[in-house]
N, C-alpha and C positions, 0 to 999 in steps of 0.2 A: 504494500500500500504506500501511497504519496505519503514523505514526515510533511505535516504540515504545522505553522509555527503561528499558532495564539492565532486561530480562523475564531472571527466575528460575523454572525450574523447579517447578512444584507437583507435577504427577503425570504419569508419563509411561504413555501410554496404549497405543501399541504402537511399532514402531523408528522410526516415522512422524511420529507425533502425540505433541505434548506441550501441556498445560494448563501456562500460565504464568503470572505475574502481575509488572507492570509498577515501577516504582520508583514511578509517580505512582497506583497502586493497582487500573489496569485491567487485568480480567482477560480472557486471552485463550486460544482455542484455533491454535496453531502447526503446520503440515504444512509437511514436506519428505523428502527421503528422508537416510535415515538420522538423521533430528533427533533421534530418541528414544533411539537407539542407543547401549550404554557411557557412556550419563549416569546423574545422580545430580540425586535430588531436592534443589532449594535452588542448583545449578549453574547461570552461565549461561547461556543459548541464545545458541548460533552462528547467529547472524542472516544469515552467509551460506549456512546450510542452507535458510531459511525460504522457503518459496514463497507461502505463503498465509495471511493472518490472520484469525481470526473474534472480533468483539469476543463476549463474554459478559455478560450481568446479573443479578446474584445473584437467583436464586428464580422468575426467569421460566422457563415451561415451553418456549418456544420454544430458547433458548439450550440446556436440559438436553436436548433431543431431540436439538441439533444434536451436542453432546457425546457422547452414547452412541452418534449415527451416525457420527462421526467416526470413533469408535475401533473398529469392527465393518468399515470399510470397507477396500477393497485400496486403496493411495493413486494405482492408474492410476484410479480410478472419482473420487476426490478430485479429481487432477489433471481429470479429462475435466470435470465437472461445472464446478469454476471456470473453465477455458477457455469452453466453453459460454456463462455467464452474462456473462461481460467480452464476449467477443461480442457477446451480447445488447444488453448495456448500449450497444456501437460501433455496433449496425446499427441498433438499434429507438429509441436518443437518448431514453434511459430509464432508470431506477433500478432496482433492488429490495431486498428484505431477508433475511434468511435461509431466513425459510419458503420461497424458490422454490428454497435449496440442497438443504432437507431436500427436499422433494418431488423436484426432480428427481433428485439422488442417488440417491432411493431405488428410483425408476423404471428409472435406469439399469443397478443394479446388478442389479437382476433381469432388465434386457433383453438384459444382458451375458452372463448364467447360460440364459439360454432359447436366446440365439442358438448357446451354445457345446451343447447338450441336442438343436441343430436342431428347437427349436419356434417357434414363428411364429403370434402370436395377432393376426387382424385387429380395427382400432377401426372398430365398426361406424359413428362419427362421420368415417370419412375423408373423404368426397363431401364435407360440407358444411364440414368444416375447409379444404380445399384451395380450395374458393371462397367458402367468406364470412371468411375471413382468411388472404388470400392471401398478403399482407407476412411475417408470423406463419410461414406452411407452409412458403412457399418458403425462409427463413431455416433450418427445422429442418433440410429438404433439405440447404441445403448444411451443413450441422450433422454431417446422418450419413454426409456425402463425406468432412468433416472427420475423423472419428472413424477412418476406415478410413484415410485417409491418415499422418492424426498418431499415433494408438495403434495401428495396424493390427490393429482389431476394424470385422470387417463386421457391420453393424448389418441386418435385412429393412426395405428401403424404407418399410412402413407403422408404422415405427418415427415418421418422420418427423412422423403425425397427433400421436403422444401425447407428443410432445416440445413439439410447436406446441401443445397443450392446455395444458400447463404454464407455460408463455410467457403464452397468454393468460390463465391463472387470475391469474398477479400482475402481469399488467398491467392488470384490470379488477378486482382485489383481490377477485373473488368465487372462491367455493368451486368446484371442477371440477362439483360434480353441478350448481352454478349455471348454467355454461356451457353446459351439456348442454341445460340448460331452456333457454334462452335460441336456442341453435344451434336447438334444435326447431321452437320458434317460429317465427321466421325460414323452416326450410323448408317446413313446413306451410302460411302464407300467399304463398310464393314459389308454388307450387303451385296453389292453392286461384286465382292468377291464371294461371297459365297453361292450367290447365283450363277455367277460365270463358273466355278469349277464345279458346280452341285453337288457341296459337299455341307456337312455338320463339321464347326470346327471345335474342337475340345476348347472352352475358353477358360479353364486355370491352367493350361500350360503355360511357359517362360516364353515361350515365342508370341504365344498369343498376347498377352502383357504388354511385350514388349511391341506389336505392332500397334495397339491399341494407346501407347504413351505417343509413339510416334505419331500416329493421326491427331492427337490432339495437339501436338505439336504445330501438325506441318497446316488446320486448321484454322487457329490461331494465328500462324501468316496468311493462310488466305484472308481473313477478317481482317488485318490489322494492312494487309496488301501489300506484304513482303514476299520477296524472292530469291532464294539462295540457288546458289551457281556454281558449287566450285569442283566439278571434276570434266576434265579433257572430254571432248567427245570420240575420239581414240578407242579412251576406256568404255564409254558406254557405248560404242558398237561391238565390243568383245563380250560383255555379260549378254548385248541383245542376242547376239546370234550363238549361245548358249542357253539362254529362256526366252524363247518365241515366247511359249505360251501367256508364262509369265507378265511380258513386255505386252502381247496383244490385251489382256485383262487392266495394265495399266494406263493402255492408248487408249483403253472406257472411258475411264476414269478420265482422266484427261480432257475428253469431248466432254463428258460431261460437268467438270468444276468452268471450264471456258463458257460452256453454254449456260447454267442456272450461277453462277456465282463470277464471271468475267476473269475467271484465273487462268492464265497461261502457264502450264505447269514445265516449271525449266529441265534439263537433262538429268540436270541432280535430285530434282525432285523425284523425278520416274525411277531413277536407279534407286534410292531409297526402299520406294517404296516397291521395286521389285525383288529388294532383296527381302525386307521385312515379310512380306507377300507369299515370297518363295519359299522360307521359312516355316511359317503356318500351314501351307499349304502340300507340303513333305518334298516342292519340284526341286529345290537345292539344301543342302545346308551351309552355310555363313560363317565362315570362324570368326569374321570382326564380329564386334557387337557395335551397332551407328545408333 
């Protein structure tokens, strides 16, 4: 937690929350139960009420949202939300910054209000969030065990997709609808190869993994509209005309990221993913790992 030095009262938000500000001039938002309660503005905060601090920066929009959310919120959705994220931060050996509070916060408190309405909305993203970020899912998982154990609120299990969304929007510091594009992509070409070979591909194999990190990789450039380039064309007429097959499933692909998404996919691209490709597929094996 933030040391914070002789925090006075500025404005207290509900029995919960209080806005304070520090002796050394940082201002802060303060949750705990009862913190707000029978004080007075200018008073000091009992630091043993304090459970949770959120620094502030004067005139940033993120910090004013987090403010108004704070003080709108029940503080078990407070409490749940920073559990969550300290979580996060122990399992996933990661950071974040407040925007994954506001966001998930905000998430929760309406999944809280649905759950308790007995509504039940599914993410039509669940299939591909539970295997192409699996680390991510299975975390939410025990996330919504958590929730029901620690605050005893039952969460509907496909809670678990849009919690793992949120997770991944500030871990790849891109926007959720980013994600979405991104997760698309990914199954579209996962696809687009198991129809061309007609095959079932074992997906907790190491190659499979590994072709699946790749796609989100090579995704994530087409979205952001980068293009990597760096091997001879030399070379890549020597792997073609040792996997046709391979190469023809990738030249799909190819027409099709140009046509739905405007990607011209480079040499290196296609070698890539003809090696990854070939892999999964049993037509090569690879001794690099790319």
């Amino acid at each position: 937690m933030v040391t914070l030095k002789d925090p006075k009262v500025v404005q207290i938000l509900n029995n919960n929350v209080v806005s304070a500000v520090a002796s050394d001039g940082m201002e802060v938002i303060l949750t705990g139960k009862g913190l707000g309660f029978a004080v007075r503005t200018g008073s000091e905060v009992d630091l043993n009420k304090v459970e949770k601090v959120f620094c502030l920066q004067a005139g940033d929009a993120v910090s004013e949202r987090l403010k108004t959310l704070i003080e709108s919120l029940p503080l078990s959705i407070v409490q749940m939300t920073s559990d969550i994220i300290e979580r996060a931060k122990e399992t996933l050996s990661t950071d974040f910054n407040d925007s994954l509070f506001i966001a998930l916060a905000d998430h929760l408190d309406c999944a809280v209000k649905r759950a308790e309405q007995g509504i039940e909305i599914k993410n039509p993203l669940d299939w591909e969030v539970k295997n192409y970020y699996k680390r991510e899912y299975q975390f939410a998982c025990e996330m919504i065990e958590h929730i029901l154990v620690r605050y005893n609120t039952l969460l509907p299990k496909n809670e678990a997709c849009n919690v793992a969304l949120h997770i991944i929007n500030a871990l790849d510091r891109q926007h959720i609808s980013d994600v979405k594009e991104v997760t698309k992509i990914v199954f579209q070409i996962q696809n687009i190869v198991k129809y061309y070979f007609k095959i079932k591909v074992d997906e907790e194999t190491t190659n499979y993994q590994r072709f699946i990190t790749h796609l989100k990789f090579f995704a994530q450039r087409v979205h952001n509209k980068e293009v990597i380039n760096n091997h001879d064309s030399e070379f890549v007429d020597i792997i073609h005309k040792k996997h046709t097959k391979t190469f023809a499933c990738v030249g799909i692909i190819a027409e099709f990221m140009e046509k739905n998404y405007g990607h011209k996919m480079s040499d290196s691209e296609k070698l890539y993913l003809v090696i990854h490709i070939g892999n999964v597929v049993g037509e090569n094996e690879f001794a690099r790992d790319l």
